[in-house]
Phi, psi and omega in degrees: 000126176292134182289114166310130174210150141261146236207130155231143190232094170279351178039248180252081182210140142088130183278248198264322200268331182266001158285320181277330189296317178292300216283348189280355138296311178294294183327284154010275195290331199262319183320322223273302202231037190211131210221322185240194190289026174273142179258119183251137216219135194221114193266105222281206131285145176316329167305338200242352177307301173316318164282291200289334165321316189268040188218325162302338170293334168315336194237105150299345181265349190241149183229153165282117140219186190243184191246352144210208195183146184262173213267346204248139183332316180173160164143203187317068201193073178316140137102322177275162189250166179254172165292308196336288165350296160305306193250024147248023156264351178098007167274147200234359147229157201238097175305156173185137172106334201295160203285338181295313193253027164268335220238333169261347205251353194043066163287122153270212198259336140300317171289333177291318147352281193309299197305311187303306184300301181335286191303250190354347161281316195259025187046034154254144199280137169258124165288094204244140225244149175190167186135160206256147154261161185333279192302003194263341159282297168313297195293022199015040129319339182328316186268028184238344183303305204273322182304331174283327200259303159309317180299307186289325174303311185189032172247028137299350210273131181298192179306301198296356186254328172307313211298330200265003194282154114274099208268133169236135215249116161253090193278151211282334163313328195265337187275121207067263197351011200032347169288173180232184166256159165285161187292349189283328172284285210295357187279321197304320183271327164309322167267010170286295173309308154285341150309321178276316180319329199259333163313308190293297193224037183110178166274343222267313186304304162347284193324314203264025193251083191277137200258082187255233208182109194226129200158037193078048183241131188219164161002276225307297181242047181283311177340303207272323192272347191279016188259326157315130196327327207242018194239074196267033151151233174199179171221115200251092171305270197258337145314339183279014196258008179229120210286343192279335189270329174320300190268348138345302165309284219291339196297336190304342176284339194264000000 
C-alpha cells in the first residue's frame, strides 16, 4: 500500500504566533477527524520549524517539513539554511523543486541533484517537485518536459534511496491560478510518472511511490482527484492556509 498524504506548503505566510496558531488547529482537527492512515505534513518557514516539530509530537498523524534546503553542507552562504540545520528542528521532510523556485530562484536540475543527496545524507524525505508550464503544454511537450526534469533530478538515486523521495507532480498552470488540471490530466500524468519509475527501477518501487498532485486542490475537488488510481493526495498551497479547508482535504482518505 502506497502512503497516502496531503503536504500543505504555506510558503512565504504567517508570521511566528500566527503559525503556531494555525498549525495547534490543524493538529486538533486531524487529531479529532482523521480516522484513517494518511499522513498529513505541514511545510512551514523555517521560522516556525522547531515549535512546530514540538507541537507535532501530540499527533501520530502530522510531520514537519521545510520548504527547501541548500545544497551545500554549511559555509559562507549568507541568508541560506542547510539540512543539518533542518533536520535539528525534528522536521522530517524537504520540498525541493517547487516550480517558484525553479521559475524565481533559477534552480535546474542539476542543482536540484545535488539537493536531493544533501537532504537525504541527512535522513530527510525530499517532496520533489516537477511539472510543465502552460506554455510547454500547449507546445505539447509536457511529457518530455516532466521526464527530463525526473530523470535529471533525482533517477541517480539507486532504489534504496528513491524509496524515501515523494514525488509531486504541479502543473505550473494550476498554481494560484484557480485552474485546476481535470482529474483525467492529472491521471495521465501521475500514470506517465509511475510508468518512468518503473522502467527505471522496477514495478514493485514504482508501485510503492506515492504521487502527489499540487495544483489548486481545494475541498470542492480533492474528492474527485484523489480518487484517481495513480493520485495518492496532494501538495496544498493557500487552502493550507485555513486549518478547516486543509483538514478537510486530507479527510477524503478516511
Amino acid at each position: 500500500m502506497r502512503k497516502k498524504i496531503v503536504a500543505g506548503n504555506w510558503k512565504m505566510n504567517l508570521d511566528y504566533e500566527e503559525g503556531l496558531s494555525l498549525f495547534s488547529e490543524v493538529v486538533n482537527i486531524v487529531n479529532d477527524e482523521i480516522t484513517g492512515q494518511q499522513l498529513v505534513i505541514v511545510c512551514s518557514p523555517f521560522i516556525h520549524l522547531y515549535s512546530l516539530a514540538r507541537l507535532a509530537k501530540s499527533s501520530t498523524k502530522v510531520s514537519i517539513g521545510a520548504q527547501n534546503a541548500h545544497q551545500a553542507e554549511s559555509g559562507a552562504y549568507t541568508g541560506e539554511i542547510s539540512a543539518k540545520m533542518i533536520k535539528s528542528t525534528g522536521a522530517e521532510y524537504v520540498i525541493l523543486g517547487h516550480s517558484e523556485r525553479r521559475q524565481y530562484f533559477s534552480e535546474t536540475n542539476e542543482l536540484l541533484a545535488k539537493k536531493v543527496d544533501t537532504v537525504l545524507k541527512h535522513a530527510l524525505k525530499p517532496i520533489f517537485c516537477i511539472g510543465e508550464t502552460l506554455e510547454e503544454r500547449e507546445g505539447g511537450i509536457h511529457f518530455d518536459v516532466i521526464k527530463k526534469q525526473i530523470t535529471e533530478g533525482v533517477f541517480h538515486l539507486d532504489a534504496e534511496h528513491f524509496a524515501q523521495l515523494v514525488i509531486a507532480y504541479e502543473p505550473v498552470w494550476a498554481i494560484g491560478t484557480g485552474v485546476t488540471a481535470s482529474s483525467a490530466q492529472a491521471q495521465e500524468i501521475h500514470l506517465f510518472i509511475r510508468s518512468e519509475i518503473a522502467a527505471k527501477y522496477g514495478k514493485d518501487v514504482a508501485d510503492s511511490t506515492t504521487i502527489l498532485y499540487g495544483g489548486s486542490c481545494n475541498p470542492k475537488n480533492a474528492r474527485e482527484l484523489f480518487g484517481q488510481p495513480d493520485i495518492d493526495g496532494g501538495l496544498i498551497g493557500g487552502a493550507s492556509l485555513k486549518s478547516r479547508d486543509f483538514v478537510d482535504i486530507a479527510k477524503e482518505f478516511n
